[in-house]
ZAMARGU-4260 file (C-alpha; in steps of 0.2 Angstrom, whole numbers, plus 5000, padded with zeros to 4 digits):
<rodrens>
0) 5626/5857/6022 | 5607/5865/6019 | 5616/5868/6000 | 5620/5850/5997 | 5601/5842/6005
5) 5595/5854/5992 | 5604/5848/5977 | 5599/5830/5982 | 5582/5834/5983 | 5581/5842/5967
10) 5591/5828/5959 | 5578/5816/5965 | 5563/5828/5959 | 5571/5827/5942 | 5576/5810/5944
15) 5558/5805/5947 | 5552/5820/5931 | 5561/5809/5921 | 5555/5790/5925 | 5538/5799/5924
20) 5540/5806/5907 | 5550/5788/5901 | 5535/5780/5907 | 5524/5791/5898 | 5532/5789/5884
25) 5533/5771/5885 | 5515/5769/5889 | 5510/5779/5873 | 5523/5766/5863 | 5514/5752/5867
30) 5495/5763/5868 | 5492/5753/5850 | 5472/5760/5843 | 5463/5751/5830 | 5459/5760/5815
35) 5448/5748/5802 | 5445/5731/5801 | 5444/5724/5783 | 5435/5705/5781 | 5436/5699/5762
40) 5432/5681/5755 | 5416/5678/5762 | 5403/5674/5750 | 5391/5667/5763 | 5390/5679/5778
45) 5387/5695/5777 | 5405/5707/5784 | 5392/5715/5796 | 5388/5698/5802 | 5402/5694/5807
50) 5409/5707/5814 | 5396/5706/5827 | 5405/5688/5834 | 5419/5699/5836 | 5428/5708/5852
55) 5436/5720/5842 | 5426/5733/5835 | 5427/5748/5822 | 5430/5765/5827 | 5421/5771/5842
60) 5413/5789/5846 | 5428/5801/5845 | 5440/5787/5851 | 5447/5770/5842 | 5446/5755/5853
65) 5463/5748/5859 | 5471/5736/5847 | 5474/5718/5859 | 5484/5704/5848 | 5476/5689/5860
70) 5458/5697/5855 | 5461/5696/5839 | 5468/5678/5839 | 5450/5677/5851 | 5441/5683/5838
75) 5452/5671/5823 | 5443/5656/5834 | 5427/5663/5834 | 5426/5666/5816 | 5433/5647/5814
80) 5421/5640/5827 | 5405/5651/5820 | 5409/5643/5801 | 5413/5624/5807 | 5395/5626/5816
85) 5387/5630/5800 | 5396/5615/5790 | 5411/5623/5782 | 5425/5613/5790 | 5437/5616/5779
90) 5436/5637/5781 | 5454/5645/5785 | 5456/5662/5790 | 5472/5672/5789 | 5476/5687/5795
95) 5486/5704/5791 | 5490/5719/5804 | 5500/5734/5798 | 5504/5748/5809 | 5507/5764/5808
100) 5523/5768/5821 | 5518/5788/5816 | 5499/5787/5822 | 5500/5772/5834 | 5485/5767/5821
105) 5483/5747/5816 | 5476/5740/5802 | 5467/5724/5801 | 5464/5712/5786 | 5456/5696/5788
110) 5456/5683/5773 | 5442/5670/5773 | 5443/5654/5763 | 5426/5648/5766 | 5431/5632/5757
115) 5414/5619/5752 | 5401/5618/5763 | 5398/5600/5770 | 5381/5593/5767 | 5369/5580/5774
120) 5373/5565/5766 | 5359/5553/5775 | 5353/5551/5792 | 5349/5534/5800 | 5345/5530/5817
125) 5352/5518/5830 | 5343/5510/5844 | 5344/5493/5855 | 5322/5491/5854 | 5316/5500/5836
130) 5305/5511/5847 | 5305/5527/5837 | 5299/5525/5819 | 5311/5529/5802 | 5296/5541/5798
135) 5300/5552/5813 | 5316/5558/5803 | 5305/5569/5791 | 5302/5579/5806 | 5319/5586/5810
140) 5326/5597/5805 | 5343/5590/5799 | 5337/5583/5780 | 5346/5575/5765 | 5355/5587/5753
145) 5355/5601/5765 | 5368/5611/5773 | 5374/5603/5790 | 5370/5615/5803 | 5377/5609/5821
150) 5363/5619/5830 | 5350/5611/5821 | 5361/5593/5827 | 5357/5597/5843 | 5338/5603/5842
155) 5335/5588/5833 | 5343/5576/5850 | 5332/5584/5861 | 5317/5582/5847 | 5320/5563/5848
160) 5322/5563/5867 | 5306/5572/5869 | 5298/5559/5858 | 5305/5546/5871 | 5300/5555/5884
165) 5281/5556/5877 | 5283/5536/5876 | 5287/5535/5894 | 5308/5534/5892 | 5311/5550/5903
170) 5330/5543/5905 | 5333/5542/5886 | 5348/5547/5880 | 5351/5555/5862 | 5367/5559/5855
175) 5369/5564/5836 | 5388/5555/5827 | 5396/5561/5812 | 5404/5553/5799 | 5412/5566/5787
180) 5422/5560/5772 | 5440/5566/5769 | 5433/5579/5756 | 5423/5586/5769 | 5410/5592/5758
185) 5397/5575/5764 | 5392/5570/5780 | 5382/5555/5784 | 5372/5557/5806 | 5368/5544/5815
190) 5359/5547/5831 | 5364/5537/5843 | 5349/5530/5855 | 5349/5521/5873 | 5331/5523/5877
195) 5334/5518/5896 | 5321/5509/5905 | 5303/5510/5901 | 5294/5518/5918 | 5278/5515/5924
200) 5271/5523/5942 | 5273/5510/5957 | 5270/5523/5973 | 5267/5541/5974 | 5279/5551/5985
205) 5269/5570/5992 | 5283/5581/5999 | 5281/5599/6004 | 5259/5600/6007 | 5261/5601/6026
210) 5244/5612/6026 | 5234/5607/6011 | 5227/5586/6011 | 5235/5575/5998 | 5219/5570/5991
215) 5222/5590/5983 | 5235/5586/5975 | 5231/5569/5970 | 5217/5574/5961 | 5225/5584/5948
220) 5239/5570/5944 | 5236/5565/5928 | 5244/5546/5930 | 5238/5535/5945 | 5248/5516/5949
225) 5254/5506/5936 | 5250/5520/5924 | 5266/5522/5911 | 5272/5541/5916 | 5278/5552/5901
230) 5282/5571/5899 | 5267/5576/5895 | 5258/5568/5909 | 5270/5577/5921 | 5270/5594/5914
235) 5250/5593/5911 | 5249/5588/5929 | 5263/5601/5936 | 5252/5617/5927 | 5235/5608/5936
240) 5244/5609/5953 | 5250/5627/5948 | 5229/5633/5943 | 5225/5629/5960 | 5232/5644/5967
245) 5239/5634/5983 | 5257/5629/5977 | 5272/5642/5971 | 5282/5629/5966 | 5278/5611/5959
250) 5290/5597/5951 | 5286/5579/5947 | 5299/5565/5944 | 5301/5548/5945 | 5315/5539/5957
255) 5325/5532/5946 | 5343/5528/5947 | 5353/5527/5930 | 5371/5519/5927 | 5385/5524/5917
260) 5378/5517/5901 | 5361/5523/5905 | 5352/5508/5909 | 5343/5504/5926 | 5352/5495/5940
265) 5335/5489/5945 | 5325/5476/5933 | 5310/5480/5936 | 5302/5497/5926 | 5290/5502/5938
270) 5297/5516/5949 | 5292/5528/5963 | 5287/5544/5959 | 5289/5561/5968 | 5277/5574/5969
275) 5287/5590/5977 | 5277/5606/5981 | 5280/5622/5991 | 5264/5630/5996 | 5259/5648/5992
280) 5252/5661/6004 | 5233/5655/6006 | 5227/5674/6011 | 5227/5687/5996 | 5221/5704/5997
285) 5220/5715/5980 | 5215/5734/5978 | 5215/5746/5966 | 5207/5763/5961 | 5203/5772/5943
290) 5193/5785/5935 | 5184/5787/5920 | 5173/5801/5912 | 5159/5786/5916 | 5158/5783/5931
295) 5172/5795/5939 | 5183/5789/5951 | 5180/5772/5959 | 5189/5759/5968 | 5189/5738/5972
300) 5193/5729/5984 | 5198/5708/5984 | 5199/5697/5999 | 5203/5678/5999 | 5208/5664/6008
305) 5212/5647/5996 | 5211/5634/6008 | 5195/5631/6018 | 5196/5617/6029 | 5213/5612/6019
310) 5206/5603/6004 | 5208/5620/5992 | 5189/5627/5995 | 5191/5648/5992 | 5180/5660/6003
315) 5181/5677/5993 | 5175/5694/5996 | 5174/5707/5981 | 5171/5724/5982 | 5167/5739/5971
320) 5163/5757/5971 | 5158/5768/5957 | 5147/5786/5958 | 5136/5775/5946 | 5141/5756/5952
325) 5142/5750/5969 | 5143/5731/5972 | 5148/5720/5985 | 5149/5701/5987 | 5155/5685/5995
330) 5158/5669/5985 | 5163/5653/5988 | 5171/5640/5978 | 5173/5621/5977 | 5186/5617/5963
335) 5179/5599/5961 | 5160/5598/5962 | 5153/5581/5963 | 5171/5573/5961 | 5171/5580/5944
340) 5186/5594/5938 | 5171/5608/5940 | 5173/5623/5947 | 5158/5627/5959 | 5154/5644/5965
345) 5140/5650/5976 | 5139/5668/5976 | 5130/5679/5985 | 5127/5698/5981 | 5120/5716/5985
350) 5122/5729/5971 | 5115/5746/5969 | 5116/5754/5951 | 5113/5774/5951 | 5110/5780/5934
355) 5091/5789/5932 | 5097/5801/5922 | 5102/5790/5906 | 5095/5772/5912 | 5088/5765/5930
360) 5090/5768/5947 | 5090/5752/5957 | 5095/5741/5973 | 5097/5724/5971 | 5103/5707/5981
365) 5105/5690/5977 | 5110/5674/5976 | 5120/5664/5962 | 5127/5645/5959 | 5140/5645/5944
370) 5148/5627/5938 | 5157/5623/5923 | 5176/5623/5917 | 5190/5630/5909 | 5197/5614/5896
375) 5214/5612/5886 | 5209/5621/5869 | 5204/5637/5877 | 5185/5632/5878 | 5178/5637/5894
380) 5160/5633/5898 | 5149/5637/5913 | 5132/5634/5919 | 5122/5646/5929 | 5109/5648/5939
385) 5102/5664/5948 | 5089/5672/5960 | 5087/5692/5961 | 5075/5700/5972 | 5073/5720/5967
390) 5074/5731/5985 | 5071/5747/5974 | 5068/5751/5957 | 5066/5765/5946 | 5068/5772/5927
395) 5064/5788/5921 | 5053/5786/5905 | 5043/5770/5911 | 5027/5769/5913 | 5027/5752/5920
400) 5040/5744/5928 | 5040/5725/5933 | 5047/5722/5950 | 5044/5702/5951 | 5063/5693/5956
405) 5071/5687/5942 | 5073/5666/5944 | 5086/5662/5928 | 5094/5646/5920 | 5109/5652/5909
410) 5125/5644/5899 | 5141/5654/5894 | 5154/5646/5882 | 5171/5655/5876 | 5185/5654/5866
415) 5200/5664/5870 | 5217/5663/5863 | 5222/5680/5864 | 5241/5681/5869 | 5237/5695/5884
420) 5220/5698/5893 | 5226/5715/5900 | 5234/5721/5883 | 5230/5708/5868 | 5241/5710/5852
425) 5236/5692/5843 | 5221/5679/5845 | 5203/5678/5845 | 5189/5678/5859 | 5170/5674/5857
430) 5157/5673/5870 | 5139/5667/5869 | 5128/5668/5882 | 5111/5663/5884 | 5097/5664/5896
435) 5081/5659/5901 | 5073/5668/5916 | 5054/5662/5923 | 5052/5644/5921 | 5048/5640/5937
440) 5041/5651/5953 | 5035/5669/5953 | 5048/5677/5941 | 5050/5687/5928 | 5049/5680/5910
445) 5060/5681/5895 | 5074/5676/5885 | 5090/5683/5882 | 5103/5677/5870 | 5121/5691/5865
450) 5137/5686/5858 | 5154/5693/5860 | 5167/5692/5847 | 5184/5700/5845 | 5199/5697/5834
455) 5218/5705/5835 | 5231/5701/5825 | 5249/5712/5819 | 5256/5720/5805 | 5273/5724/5808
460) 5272/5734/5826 | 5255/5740/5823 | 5240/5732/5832 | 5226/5731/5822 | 5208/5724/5833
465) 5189/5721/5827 | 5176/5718/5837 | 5157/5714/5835 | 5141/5714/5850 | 5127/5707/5848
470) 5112/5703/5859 | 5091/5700/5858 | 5079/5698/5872 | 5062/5695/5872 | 5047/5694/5883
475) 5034/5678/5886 | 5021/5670/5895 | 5014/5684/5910 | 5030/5697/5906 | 5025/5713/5895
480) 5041/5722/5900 | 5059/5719/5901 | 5067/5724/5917 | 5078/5739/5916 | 5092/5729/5923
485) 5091/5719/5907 | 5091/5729/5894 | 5105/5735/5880 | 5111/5750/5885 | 5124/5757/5873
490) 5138/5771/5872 | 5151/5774/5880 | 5172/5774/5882 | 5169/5754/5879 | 5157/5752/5866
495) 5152/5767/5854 | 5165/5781/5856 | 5158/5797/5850 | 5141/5795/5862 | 5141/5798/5881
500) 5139/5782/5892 | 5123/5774/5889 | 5115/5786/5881 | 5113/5778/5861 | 5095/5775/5861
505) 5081/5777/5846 | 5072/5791/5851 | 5050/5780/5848 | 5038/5794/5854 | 5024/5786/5863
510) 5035/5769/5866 | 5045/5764/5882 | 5063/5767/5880 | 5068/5749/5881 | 5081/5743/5872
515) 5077/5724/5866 | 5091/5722/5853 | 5109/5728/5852 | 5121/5729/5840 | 5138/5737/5842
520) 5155/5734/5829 | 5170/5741/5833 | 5176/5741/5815 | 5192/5746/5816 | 5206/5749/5832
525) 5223/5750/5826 | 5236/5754/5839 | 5254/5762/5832 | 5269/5763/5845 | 5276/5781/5847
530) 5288/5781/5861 | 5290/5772/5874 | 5277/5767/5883 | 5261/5776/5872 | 5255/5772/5856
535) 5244/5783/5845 | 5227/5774/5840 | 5213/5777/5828 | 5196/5768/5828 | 5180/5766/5820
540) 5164/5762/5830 | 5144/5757/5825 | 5131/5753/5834 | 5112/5755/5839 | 5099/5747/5852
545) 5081/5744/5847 | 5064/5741/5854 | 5059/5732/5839 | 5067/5732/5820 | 5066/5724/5804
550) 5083/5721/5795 | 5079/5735/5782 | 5079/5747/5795 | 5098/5741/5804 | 5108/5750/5791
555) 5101/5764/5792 | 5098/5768/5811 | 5116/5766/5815 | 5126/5779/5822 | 5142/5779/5819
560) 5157/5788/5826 | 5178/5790/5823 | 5192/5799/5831 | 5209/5797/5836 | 5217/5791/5851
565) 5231/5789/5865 | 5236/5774/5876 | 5247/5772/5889 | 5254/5755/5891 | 5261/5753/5909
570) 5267/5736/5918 | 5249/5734/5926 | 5237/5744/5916 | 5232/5754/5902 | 5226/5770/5901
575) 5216/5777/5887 | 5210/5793/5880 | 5201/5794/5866 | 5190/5807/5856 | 5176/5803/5847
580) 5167/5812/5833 | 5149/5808/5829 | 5149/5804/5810 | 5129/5805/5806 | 5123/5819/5819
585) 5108/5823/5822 | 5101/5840/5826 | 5105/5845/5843 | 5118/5833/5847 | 5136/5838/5852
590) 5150/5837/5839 | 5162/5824/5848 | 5164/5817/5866 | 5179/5814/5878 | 5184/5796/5884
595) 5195/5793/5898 | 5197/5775/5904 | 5210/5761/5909 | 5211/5745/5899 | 5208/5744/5881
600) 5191/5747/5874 | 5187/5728/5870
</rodrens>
């Protein structure tokens, strides 16, 4: 009996040897692997081109990719869908596969007859009220003569529909027809317009401002009652809502309800219009700490609620430590001053600057009022007036030092298109400032005037950036000094590599060591990527400060300085380390210093 159990049990082992082996077997029949993938006829597109729209692929690391049959018909359609989409309707594609039974290998051969590429015969427009101009057709991108491009067909719907939409027909509809003759190699489009009705603003709906008051968001609407609302009113006005600071989310549309053909069901074409909102988090608080071989370690500190007595008033706390720098203040802001788009600040500080060694010791407090606006074209303005009072004072070379407050008028304007204010790889920014201290009151008196300019632009992936300071100030009426807190002082990880911070001065014996006039050119900051997240960089710097100089004498007193460089470009910040070698040294001077810093140098 035990003899007879055993033999079953070994027939069934074997039995189930043999399914396993069959199976084997059969998996590795049918285990088909693609060995090369030949496309010939196309004159147009490159093979490697195509093959990227493509599921199969060419041999892979080691291993070639499993042969599919219903890929490759997959991929047939592609191909056919890809060519039709850039005008050659008449393309055909056959298709060979020979396999090798010995090597389970396949061999792929697609044939491409492109056929003749359809082309724009004319383009004509059709609409019910004549409300786009014939001349708008030179701006598209589908023209006479040229190749029809089924992408461009639809980029040049939505191009009309915008066009609409900026004429206050937000429910247009745009849809592009083609008449292609039996020879398929001429096609005439007609695009197809229902401009829907023309709406104006009837009421303003608010949804979603449960803690800030609807004149808020009123206010920066671009369109009021009986206004015609177009596209660009709305997203001008959404980005206004999003500038306050008070709103995560904000979408503007009118009530409109559309049939099947696309007209209104209601007569009239004024419409209510809904301005939805979701409120943001009205308290902030921002930190962050540093170090540079300037000021050493140091830290700030940001507090700041956006919505004082719920009409989008800011109270703000600002904070920062430095072993040179400390500074604290609290500022409050009125975004419309007078009912005029201005921002209004009134800003109150205390700041103590500890730097005897190389310029002035000093404690300081204050009080500042700031108006002025940020417009479209990246032109900012902003008028400024200011009151110091000087707690202590000190500089180490002065014989005198005038310790009246300092009562100033000043303006700042700016342009700024860089792409990045963190980072900047393309744009322009200039800053002029001037400023007029002592015109009224017990004050010091003088006139300041600098100006800021920086260009960046590409070539290729390297960064290439230029910048230029400039500044003059000048003394008049009772005033025989400038205060330290005023002067140029140049030299550092941010202006003039190659000279510790502060510390480029001419050397006048028997004059004050005040620095009246600046210069400082960064000539030349290019920025190559290395890996990852550093790039190398190399740079140029210039500059001087001056007591008093005639033209002839610029050239020659400038010191100038090179070196290389390393940058670090994380999410958040930048950190930078730079070495700079003096270029014209004088006797007694180091060769070269080091700069550590975050952010770029200007």
């Amino acid at each position: 009996m035990r003899k007879m159990k055993r033999i079953a049990i070994c027939r069934w082992v074997i039995f189930l040897i043999l399914v396993g082996i069959l199976s084997e077997v059969s998996a590795k029949a049918d285990d088909w692997r693609l060995k090369k993938i030949t496309i010939t006829g196309n004159k147009t597109f490159k093979t490697s081109e195509l093959k990227t729209l493509m599921g199969l692929k060419k041999k892979r690391f080691l291993r070639s990719p499993r042969f599919s049959s219903s890929k490759l018909r997959s991929d047939v359609s592609s191909l056919i869908r890809f060519y039709r989409s850039q005008g050659f309707f008449a393309v055909d594609i056959h298709r060979s596969v020979n396999r090798d039974s010995l090597k389970h290998r396949v061999y792929v051969e697609l044939f491409i007859d492109e056929g003749e590429r359809t082309r724009i015969s004319a383009i004509d427009l059709s609409q019910k009220r004549s409300i786009l101009e014939t001349s708008i057709l030179t701006k598209l991108k589908s023209q006479p003569h040229c190749p029809l491009l089924m992408s461009d067909l639809d980029s040049d719907a939505d191009f009309l529909k915008s066009e609409l939409a900026n004429k206050g027909f937000l429910k247009a509809k745009v849809e592009s027809q083609l008449e292609v003759d039996s020879s398929k190699s001429n096609a005439r489009i007609t695009f197809m317009i229902n401009e829907g009705p023309l709406i104006s603003v009837d009421t303003i709906i608010l949804s979603g401002n449960k803690h800030v008051h609807s004149r808020v968001l009123t206010r920066e609407l671009d369109f009021g009652k009986g206004d015609t609302l177009t596209i660009r009113k709305i997203r001008s006005s959404e980005q206004k809502l999003y500038k306050t600071n008070l709103f995560n989310f904000a979408q503007i549309e009118p009530i409109v309800e559309i049939d099947s053909s696309g007209d209104s069901s209601i007569s009239q074409s004024s419409f209510p219009v809904k301005v939805a909102v979701q409120q943001a988090d009205f308290f902030r608080i921002e930190g962050g700490v540093g170090y540079g071989t300037a000021d050493g370690p140091r830290a700030s500190l940001r507090t700041s609620y956006a919505n004082v007595f719920q009409i989008g008033h800011s109270l703000t706390f600002n904070g920062k430590y430095s072993v040179k720098l400390q500074n604290a203040e609290i500022v409050y802001g009125v975004p419309w001053f007078l009912g005029l788009p201005l921002q209004f600040n009134n800003t109150a500080y205390l700041e103590r600057h500890d730097d005897y060694k190389d310029t002035y010791y000093g404690v300081f407090h204050g009080i500042r009022f700031s108006v002025g606006r940020t417009t479209k074209f990246n032109l900012a303005y902003q008028f400024q007036l200011d009151w110091e009072e000087i707690n202590h004072l000190r500089a180490k070379n002065d014989s005198y030092l005038p310790e009246l407050p300092t009562k100033s008028i000043g303006l700042r304007v700016s342009y700024d298109s860089r792409n990045n204010l963190i980072n900047p790889s393309k744009g322009i920014l200039n800053s002029f400032e001037t400023e007029v201290s002592g015109l009224t009151g017990k004050s010091n008196q003088f006139m300041k005037i600098t100006d800021d300019f920086r260009l960046y632009w590409k070539v290729g992936s390297v960064v290439v950036g230029n910048g230029l300071k400039v500044g003059w100030i000048k003394t008049y009426g009772q005033s025989i000094a400038i205060p330290p807190q005023e002067r140029f002082y140049i030299g550092g990880a941010r202006s003039v590599r190659g000279f510790s911070e502060n510390n480029l001065k001419v050397e006048l014996p028997g004059e004050l060591q005040s620095s009246n006039i600046m210069l400082t050119a960064n000539l030349l900051d290019i920025r190559i990527p290395l890996f990852w997240w550093f790039q190398g960089a190399a740079f140029i710097d210039a500059g001087n400060v001056w007591q008093s100089v005639g033209y002839d004498k610029i050239f020659k007193d400038l010191r100038w300085a090179a070196g290389p460089g390393i940058r670090l470009n994380t999410p958040i910040a930048v950190a930078r380390f730079d070495v700079g070698f003096k270029l014209n040294r004088k006797p007694g001077e180091g060769l070269y210093e080091l700069h550590f810093d975050l952010g770029q140098p200007f």
